[in-house]
KESE-868431 format. One record per residue: residue number from 1; residue in one letter; x negated, y, z of N, C-alpha, C, CB in turn. Coordinates in steps of 0.05 Angstrom, whole numbers, plus 5000, padded with zeros to 4 digits. Each point is the difference from the previous one (the first is absolute). Glycine has a CB too. Layout:
BEGIN
NUM | a | X | Y | Z | X | Y | Z | X | Y | Z | X | Y | Z
...
REM end
This chain:
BEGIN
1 | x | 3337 | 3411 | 7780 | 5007 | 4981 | 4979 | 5019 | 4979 | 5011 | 4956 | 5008 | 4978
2 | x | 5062 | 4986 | 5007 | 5020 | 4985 | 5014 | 4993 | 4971 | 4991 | 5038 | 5037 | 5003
3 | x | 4968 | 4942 | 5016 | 4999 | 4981 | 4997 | 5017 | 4977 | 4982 | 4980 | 5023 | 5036
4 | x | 4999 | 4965 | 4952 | 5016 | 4977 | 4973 | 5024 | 4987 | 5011 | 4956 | 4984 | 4977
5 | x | 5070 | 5015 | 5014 | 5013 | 4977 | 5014 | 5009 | 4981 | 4976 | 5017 | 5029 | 5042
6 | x | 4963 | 4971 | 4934 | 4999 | 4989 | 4970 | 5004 | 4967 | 5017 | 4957 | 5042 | 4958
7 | x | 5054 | 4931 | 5036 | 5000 | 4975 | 5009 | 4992 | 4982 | 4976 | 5035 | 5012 | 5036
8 | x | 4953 | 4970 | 4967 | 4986 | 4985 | 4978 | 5013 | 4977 | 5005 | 4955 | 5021 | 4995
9 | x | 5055 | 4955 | 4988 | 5015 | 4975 | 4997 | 4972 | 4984 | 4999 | 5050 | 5014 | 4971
10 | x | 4953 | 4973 | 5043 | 4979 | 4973 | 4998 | 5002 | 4981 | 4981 | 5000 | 5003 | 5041
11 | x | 4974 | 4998 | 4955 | 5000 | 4988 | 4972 | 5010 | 4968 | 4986 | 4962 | 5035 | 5010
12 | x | 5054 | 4950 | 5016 | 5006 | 4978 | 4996 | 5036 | 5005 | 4995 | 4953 | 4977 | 5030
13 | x | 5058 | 5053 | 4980 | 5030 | 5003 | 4993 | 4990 | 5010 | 4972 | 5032 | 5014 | 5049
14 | x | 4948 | 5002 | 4945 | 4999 | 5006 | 4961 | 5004 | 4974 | 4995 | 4964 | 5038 | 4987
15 | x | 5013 | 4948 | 5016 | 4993 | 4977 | 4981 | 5039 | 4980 | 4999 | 4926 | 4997 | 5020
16 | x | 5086 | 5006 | 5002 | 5028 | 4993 | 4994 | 5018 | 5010 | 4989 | 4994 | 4986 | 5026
17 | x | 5010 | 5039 | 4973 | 5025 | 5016 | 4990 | 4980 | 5001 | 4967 | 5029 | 5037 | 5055
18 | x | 4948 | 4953 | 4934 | 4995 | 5001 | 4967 | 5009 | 4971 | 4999 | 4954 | 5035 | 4987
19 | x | 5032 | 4948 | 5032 | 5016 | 4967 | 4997 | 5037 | 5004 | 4991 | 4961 | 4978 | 5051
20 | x | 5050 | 5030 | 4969 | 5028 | 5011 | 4996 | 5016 | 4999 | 4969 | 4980 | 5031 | 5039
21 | x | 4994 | 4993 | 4955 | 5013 | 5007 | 4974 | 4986 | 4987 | 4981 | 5016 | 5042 | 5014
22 | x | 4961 | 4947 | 4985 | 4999 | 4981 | 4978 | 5007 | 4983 | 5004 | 4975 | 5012 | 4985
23 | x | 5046 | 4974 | 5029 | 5014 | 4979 | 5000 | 5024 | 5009 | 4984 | 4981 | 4980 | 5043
24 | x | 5024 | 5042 | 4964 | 5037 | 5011 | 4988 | 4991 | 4996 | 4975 | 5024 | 5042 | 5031
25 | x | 4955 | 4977 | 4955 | 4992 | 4999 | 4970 | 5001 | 4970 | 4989 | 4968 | 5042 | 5008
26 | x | 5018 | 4939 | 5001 | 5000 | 4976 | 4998 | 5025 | 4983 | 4999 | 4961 | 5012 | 5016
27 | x | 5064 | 4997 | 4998 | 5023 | 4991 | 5004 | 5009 | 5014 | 4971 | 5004 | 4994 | 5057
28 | x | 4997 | 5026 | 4940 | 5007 | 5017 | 4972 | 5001 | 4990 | 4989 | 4989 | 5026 | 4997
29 | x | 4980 | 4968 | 4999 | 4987 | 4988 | 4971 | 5010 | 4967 | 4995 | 4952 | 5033 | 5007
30 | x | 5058 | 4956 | 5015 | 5007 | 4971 | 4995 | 5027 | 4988 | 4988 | 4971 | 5000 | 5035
31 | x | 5048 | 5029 | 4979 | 5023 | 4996 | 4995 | 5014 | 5014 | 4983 | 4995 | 4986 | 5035
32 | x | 4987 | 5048 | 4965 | 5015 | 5017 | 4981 | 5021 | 4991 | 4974 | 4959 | 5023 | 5014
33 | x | 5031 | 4959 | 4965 | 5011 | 4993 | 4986 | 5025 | 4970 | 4994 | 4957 | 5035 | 4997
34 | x | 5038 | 4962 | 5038 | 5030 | 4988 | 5005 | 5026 | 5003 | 4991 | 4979 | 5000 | 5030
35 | x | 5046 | 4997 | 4964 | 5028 | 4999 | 5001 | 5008 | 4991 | 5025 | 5004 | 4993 | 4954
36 | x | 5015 | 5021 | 5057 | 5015 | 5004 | 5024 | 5013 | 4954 | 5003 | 5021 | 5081 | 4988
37 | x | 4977 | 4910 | 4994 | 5007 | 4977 | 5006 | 4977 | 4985 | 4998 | 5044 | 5007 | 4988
38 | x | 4931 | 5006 | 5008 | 4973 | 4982 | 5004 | 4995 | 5016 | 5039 | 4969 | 4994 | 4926
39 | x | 5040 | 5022 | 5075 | 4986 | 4999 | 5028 | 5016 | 5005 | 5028 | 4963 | 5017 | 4972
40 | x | 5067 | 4973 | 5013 | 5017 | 4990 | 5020 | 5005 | 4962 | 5002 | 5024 | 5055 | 4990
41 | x | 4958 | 4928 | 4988 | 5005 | 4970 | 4998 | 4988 | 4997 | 5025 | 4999 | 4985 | 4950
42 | x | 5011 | 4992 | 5072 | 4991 | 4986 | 5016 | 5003 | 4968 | 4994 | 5006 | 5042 | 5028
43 | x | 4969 | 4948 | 4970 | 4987 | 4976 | 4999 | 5017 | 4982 | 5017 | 4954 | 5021 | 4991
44 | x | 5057 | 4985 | 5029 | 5021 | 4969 | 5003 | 5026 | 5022 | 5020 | 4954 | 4939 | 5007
45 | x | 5065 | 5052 | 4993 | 5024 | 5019 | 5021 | 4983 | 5007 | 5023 | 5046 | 4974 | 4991
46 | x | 4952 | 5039 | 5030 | 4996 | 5016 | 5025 | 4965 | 5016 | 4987 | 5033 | 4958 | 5047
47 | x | 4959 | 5036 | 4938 | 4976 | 5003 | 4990 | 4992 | 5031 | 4993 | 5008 | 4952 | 4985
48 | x | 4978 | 5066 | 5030 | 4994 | 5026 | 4992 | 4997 | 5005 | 4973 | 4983 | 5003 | 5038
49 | x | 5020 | 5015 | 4946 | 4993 | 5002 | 4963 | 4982 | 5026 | 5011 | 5052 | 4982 | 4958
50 | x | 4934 | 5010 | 5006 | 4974 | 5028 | 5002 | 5009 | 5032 | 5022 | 4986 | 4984 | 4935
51 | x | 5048 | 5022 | 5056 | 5000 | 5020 | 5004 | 5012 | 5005 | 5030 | 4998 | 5006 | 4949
52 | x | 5003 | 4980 | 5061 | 5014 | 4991 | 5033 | 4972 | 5005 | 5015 | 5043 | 4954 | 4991
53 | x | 4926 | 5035 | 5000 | 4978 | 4996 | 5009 | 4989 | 5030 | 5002 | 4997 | 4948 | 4982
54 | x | 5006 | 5066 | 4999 | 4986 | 5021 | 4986 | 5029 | 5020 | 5024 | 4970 | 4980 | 4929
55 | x | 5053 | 5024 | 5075 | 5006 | 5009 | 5012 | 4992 | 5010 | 5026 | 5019 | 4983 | 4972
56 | x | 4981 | 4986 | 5040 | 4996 | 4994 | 5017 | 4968 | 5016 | 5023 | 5034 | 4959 | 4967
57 | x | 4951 | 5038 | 5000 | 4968 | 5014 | 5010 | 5010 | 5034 | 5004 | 4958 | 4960 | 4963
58 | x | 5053 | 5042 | 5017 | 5003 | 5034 | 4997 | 5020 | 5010 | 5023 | 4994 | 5000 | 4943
59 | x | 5026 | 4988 | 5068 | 5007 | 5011 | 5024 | 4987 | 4993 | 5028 | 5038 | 5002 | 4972
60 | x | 4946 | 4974 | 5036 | 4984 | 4995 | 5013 | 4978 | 5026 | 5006 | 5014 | 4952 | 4982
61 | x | 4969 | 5051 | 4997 | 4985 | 5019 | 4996 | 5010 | 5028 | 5010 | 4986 | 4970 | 4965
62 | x | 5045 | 5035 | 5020 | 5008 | 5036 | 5013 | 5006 | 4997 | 5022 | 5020 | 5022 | 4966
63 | x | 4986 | 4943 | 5050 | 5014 | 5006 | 5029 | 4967 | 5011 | 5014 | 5052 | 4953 | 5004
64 | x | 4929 | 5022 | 5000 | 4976 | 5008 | 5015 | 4983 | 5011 | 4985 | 5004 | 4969 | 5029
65 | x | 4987 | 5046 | 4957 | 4986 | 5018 | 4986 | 4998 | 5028 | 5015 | 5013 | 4974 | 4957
66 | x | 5004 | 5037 | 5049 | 5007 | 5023 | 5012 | 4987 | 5007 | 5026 | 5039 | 4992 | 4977
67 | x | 4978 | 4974 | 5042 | 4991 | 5008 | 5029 | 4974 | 4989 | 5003 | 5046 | 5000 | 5021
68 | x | 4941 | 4989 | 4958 | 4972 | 4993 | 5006 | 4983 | 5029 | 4988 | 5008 | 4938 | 4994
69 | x | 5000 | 5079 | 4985 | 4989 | 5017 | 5007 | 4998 | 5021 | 5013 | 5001 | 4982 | 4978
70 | x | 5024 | 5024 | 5046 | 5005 | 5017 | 5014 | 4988 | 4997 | 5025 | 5036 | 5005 | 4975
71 | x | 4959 | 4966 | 5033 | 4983 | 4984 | 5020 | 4963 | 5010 | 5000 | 5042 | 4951 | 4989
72 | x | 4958 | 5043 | 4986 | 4975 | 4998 | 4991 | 4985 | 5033 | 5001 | 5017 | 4953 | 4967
73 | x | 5005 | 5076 | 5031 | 4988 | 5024 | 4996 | 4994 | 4999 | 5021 | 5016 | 5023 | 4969
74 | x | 4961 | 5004 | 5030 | 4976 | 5011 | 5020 | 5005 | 4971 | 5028 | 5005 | 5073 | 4988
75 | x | 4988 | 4907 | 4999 | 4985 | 4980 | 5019 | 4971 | 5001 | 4995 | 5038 | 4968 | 4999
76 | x | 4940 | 5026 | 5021 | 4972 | 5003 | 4997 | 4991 | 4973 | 4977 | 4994 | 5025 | 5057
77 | x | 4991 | 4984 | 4936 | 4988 | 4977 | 4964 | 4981 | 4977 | 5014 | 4990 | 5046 | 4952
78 | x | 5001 | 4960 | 5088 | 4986 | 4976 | 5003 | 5022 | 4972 | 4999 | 4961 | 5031 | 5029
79 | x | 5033 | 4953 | 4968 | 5009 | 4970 | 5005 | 5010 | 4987 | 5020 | 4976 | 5000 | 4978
80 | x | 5057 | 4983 | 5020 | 5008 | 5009 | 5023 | 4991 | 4966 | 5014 | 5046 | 5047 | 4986
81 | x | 4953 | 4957 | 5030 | 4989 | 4980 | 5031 | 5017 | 4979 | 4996 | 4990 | 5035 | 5041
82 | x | 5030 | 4972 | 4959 | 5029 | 4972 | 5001 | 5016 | 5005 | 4983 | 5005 | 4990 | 5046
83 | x | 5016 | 5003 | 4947 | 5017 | 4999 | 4987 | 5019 | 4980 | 5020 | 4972 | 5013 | 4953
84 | x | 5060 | 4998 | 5049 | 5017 | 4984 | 5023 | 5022 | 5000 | 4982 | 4984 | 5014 | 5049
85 | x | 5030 | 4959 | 4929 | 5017 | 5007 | 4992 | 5030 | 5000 | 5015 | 4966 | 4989 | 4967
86 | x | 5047 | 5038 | 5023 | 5026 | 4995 | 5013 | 5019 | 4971 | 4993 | 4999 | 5055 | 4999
87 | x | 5020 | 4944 | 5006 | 5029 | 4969 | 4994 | 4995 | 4999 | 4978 | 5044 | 5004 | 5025
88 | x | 4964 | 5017 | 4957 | 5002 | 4992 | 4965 | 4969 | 4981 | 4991 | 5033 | 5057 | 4985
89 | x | 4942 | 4962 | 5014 | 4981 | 4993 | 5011 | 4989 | 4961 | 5003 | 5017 | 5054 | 5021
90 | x | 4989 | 4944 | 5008 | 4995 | 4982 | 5007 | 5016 | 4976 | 4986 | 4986 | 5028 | 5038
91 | x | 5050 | 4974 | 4957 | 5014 | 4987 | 4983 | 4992 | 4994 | 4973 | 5027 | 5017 | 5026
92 | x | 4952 | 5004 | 4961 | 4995 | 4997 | 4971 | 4970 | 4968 | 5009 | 5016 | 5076 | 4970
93 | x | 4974 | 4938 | 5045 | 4973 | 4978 | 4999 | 5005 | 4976 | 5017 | 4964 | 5037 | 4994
94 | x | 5055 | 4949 | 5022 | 5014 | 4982 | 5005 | 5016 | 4986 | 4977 | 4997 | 5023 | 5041
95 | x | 5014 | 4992 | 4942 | 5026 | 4986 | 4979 | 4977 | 4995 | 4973 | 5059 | 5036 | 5017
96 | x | 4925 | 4978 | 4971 | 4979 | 5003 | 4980 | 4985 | 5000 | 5000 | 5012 | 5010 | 4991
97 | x | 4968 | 4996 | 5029 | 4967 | 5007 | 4994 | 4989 | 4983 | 5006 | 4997 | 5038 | 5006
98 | x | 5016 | 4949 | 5024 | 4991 | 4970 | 5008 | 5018 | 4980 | 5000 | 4974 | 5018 | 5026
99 | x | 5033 | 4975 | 4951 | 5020 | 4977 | 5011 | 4993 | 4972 | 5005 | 5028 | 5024 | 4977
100 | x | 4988 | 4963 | 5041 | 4996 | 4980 | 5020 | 5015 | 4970 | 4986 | 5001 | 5043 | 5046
101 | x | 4989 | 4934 | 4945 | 5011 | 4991 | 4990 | 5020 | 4975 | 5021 | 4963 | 5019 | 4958
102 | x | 5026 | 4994 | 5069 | 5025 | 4983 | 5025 | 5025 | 5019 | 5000 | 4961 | 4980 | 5041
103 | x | 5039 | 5045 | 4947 | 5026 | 5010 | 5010 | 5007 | 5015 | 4960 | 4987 | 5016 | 5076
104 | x | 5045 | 4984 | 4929 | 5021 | 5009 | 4976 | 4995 | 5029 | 4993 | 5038 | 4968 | 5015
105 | x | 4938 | 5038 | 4969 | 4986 | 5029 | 4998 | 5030 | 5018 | 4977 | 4928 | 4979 | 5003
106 | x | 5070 | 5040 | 4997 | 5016 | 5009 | 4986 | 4989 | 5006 | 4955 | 5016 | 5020 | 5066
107 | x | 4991 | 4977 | 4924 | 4996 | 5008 | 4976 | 5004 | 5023 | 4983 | 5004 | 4964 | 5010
108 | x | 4986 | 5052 | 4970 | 5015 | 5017 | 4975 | 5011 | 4988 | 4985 | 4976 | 5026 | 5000
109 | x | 5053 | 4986 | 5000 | 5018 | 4995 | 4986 | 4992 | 4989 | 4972 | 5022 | 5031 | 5028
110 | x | 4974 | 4950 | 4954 | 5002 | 4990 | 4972 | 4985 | 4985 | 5003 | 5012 | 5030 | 4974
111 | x | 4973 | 4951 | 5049 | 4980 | 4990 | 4985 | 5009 | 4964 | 4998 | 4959 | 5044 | 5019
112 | x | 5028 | 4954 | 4946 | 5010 | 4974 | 5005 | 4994 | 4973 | 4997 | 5021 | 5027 | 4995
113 | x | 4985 | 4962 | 5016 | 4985 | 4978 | 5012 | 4987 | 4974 | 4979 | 5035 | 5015 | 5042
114 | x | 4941 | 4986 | 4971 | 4977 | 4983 | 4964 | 4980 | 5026 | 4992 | 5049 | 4966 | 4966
115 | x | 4956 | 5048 | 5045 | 4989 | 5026 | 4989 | 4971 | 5008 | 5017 | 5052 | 5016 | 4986
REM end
């Protein structure tokens, strides 16, 4: 009898890739019935509009979507010990995750200020 080489997704990448897509649905549903000049208006000059934001997620998504699942096949489903982020990584939770209010953190584009 030959052996299974069937691989099972752990159940915290399901529970993301349905997150995923009920967010897209949800994006649908918010904007579907937009006009191309309701979701290109930006709220003051340099200012992202609905559809700059909504881009923005959807090519984000096809860039690392891929190599996180190509990373992720036939890896073992126990839990991993560490996590070591690479530059990009470490740059995202330095500029955003923690920001420091002694040093000039970086921002997303539109946001504006009073807000």
């Amino acid at each position: 009898m030959a052996a299974s080489h069937e691989t099972f997704a752990p159940a915290w990448s399901i529970r993301l890739a349905t997150d995923l897509s009920a967010n897209d649905q949800t994006a649908r549903n918010l904007v579907g019935g937009f006009t191309d000049e309701q979701l290109n208006w930006q709220p003051a000059p340099g200012c992202w509009s609905i559809g700059q934001c909504l881009e923005h997620l959807c090519v984000t998504n096809e860039c690392y979507l891929p190599p996180i699942s190509a990373a992720l096949r036939e890896k073992p489903r126990s839990p991993a010990e560490e996590i070591t982020p690479g530059w990009l990584g470490r740059w995202f939770i330095r500029s955003f995750v923690e920001p420091s209010p002694q040093n000039n953190r970086a921002s997303a584009p539109g946001k504006i200020k009073g807000t």
